[in-house]
C-alpha positions in Angstrom: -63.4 69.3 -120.7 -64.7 72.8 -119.9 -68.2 73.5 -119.1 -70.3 76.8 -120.2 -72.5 76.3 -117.1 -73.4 79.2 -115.2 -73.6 78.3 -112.0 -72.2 74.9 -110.2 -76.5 73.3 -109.8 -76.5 73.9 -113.8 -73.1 72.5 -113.9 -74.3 69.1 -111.9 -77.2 69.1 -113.9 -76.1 68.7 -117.0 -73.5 65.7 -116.0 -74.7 61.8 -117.1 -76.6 60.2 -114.5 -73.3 58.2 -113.3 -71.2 61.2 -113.8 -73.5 63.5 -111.6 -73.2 61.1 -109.1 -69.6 60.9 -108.4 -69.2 64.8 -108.7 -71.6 65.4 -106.2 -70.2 62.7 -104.1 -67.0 65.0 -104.3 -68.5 67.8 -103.9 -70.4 66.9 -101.0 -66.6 66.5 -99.3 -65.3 69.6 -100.1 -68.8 71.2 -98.6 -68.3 69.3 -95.6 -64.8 69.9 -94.9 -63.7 73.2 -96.5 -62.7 75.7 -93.9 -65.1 78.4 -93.2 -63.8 82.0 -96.0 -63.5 79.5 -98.9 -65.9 80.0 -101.7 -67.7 77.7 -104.4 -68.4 78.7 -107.5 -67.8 77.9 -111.2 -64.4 78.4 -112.2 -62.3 77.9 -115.8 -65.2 75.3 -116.8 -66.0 73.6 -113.6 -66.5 73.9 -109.6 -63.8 75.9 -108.4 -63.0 76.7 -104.6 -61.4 79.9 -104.1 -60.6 82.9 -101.6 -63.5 85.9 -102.7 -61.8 89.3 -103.6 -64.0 90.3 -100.5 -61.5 88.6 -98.6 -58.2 88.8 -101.0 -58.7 92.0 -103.1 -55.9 91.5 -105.2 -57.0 88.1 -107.0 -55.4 85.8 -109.1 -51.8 86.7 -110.3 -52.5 85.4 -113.6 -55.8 87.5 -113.8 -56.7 89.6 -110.9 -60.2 89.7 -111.9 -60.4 86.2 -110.8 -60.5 85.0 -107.2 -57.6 83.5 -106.1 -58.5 80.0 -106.7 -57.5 76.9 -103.9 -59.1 73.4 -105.6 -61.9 72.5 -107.8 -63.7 69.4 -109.1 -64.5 68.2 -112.9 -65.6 65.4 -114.8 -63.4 65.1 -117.8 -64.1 62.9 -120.6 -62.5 60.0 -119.3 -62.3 60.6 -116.2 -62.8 62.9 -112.9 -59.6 65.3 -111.6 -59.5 66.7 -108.7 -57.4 70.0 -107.9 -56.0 70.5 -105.0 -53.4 73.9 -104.9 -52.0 72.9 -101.4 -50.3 70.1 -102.3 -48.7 72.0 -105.4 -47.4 74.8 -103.7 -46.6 73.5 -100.3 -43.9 70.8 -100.8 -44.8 69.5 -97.0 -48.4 69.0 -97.6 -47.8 67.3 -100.7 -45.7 65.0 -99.4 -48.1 64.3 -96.7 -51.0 64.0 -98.8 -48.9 61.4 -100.9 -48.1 59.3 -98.0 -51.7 59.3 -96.8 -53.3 57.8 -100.2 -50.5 55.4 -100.1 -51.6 54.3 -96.8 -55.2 53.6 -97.9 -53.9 51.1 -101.0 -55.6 53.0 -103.8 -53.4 53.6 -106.7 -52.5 57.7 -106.4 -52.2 59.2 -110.7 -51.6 62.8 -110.0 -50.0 65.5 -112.1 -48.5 68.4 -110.1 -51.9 69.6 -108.6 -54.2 67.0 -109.9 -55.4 64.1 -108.9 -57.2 61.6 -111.7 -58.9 58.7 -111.2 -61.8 56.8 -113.4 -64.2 55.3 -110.8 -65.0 56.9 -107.3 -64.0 54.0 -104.7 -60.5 54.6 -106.7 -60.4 57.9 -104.9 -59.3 58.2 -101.0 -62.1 60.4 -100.0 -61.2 60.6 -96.4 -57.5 61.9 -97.5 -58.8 64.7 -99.4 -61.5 65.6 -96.7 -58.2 65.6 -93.7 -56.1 67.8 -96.4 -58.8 70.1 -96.9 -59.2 70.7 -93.4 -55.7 71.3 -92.5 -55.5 74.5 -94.8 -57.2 77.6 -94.0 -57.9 80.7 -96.1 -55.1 82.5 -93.9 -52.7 79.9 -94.5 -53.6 79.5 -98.3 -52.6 82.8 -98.7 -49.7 82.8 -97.1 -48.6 79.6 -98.9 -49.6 81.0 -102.4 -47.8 84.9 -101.8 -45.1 82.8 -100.4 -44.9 80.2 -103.8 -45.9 83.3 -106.4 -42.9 85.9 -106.9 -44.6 89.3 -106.9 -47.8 88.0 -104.8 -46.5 88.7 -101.4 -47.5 92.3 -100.5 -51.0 92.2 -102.3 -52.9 90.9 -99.9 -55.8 93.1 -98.5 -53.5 94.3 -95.9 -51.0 95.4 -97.7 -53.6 97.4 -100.1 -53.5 101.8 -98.9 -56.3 103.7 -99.5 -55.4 106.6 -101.8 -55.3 109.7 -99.2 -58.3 111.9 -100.1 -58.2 115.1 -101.8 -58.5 118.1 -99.8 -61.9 120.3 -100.9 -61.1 123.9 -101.9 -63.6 126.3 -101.4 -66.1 127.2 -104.1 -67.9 130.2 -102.4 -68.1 133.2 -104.5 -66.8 136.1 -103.6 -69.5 138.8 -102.0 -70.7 141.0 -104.9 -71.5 144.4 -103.3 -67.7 144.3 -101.0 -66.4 144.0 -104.8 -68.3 146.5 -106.3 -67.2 148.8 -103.5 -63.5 148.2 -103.7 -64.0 148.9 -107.4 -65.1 151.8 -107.4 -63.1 153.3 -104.0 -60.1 152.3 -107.0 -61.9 154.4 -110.2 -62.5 157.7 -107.5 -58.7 157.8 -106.5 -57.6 157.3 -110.5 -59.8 160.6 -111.6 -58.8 162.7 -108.4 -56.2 165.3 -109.3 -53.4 165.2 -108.0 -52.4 168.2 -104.8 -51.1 171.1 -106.5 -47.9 172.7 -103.8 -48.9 176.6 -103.4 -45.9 179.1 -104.7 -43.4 179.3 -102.1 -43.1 183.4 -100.6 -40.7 185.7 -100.8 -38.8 187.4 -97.9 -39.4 190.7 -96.8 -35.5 191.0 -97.8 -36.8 190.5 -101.6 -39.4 192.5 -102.0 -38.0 195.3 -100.5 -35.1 194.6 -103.2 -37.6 194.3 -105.9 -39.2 197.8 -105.1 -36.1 199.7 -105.6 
């Protein structure tokens, strides 16, 4: 059951009495025990937990324009889920996860990365506080480029700058050193060109020509 709240207070807000409480009760875990780089906010209808593009530029494969998202926590019509990404796409901490709740007794009803249950003292508190502090943001990512074909690369690291373009020059060109040069070019087209003076005779031809 999606919610339209704006922000995670408005979300809490608007729960039933009962309901508010357990969400907050669950919320007040994943507060507690996050590790430091994850963020809260609301997220596909209820509180998300996710890694800020501040961090991971490239998002969410699904829609980059979303942060890429770790857990979240919602009251659904019959019940509460709990998400939890780790143990989805890290077969080893899924495995350890389930072997801690089995430990504590409490009957485990999870899907592939969410975790139901109906009253609160049915869920193992303590086991999703010790999961949530066994995964950084680091190693989320890691885990997730690693689990996601196409992912691995997109990371902030992996992200080059576009080289910037080199600036070409704007000046104009000076006015009067062009005026010159154009009219040094109209003198020399008018100029006549060097007539070559008659070429003289010998003194062996004129002396002819007077006879």
């Amino acid at each position: 059951m999606q919610s339209k709240a704006a922000t995670v207070d408005q979300y809490i807000a608007e729960l039933p009495a009962d309901r508010r409480e357990v969400v907050s009760a669950i919320r007040r875990v994943f507060l507690k025990n996050l590790e430091k780089g994850f963020e809260e906010r609301m997220s596909y209808g209820m509180i998300g937990y996710c890694v800020p593009h501040s961090i991971y530029p490239a998002g969410y494969h699904c829609d980059p324009r979303q942060p890429l998202p770790f857990a979240g926590v919602a009251a659904q019509k019959n019940a509460y889920s709990v998400y939890l990404f780790c143990i989805y796409a890290d077969a080893d901490e899924g495995m350890r996860f389930r072997k801690a709740w089995a430990a504590t007794g409490k009957k485990l009803d999870m899907g592939k990365s969410c975790i139901r249950f109906k009253r609160l003292e049915d869920c193992a508190l303590d086991v999703i506080a010790e999961t949530l502090k066994r995964v950084t943001v680091e190693s989320h990512i890691r885990q997730y480029e690693k689990s996601v074909p196409g992912a691995a690369g997109l990371s902030a690291t992996a992200i080059e700058s576009k080289p910037a373009r080199s600036k070409t020059s704007t000046s104009r060109p000076d006015k009067k050193a062009t005026a010159k040069r154009n009219a040094a070019k109209k003198a020399t087209a008018k100029k006549p060109a060097a007539k070559n003076p008659p070429a003289k005779k010998n003194a062996a031809g004129q002396r002819a020509a007077r006879r």
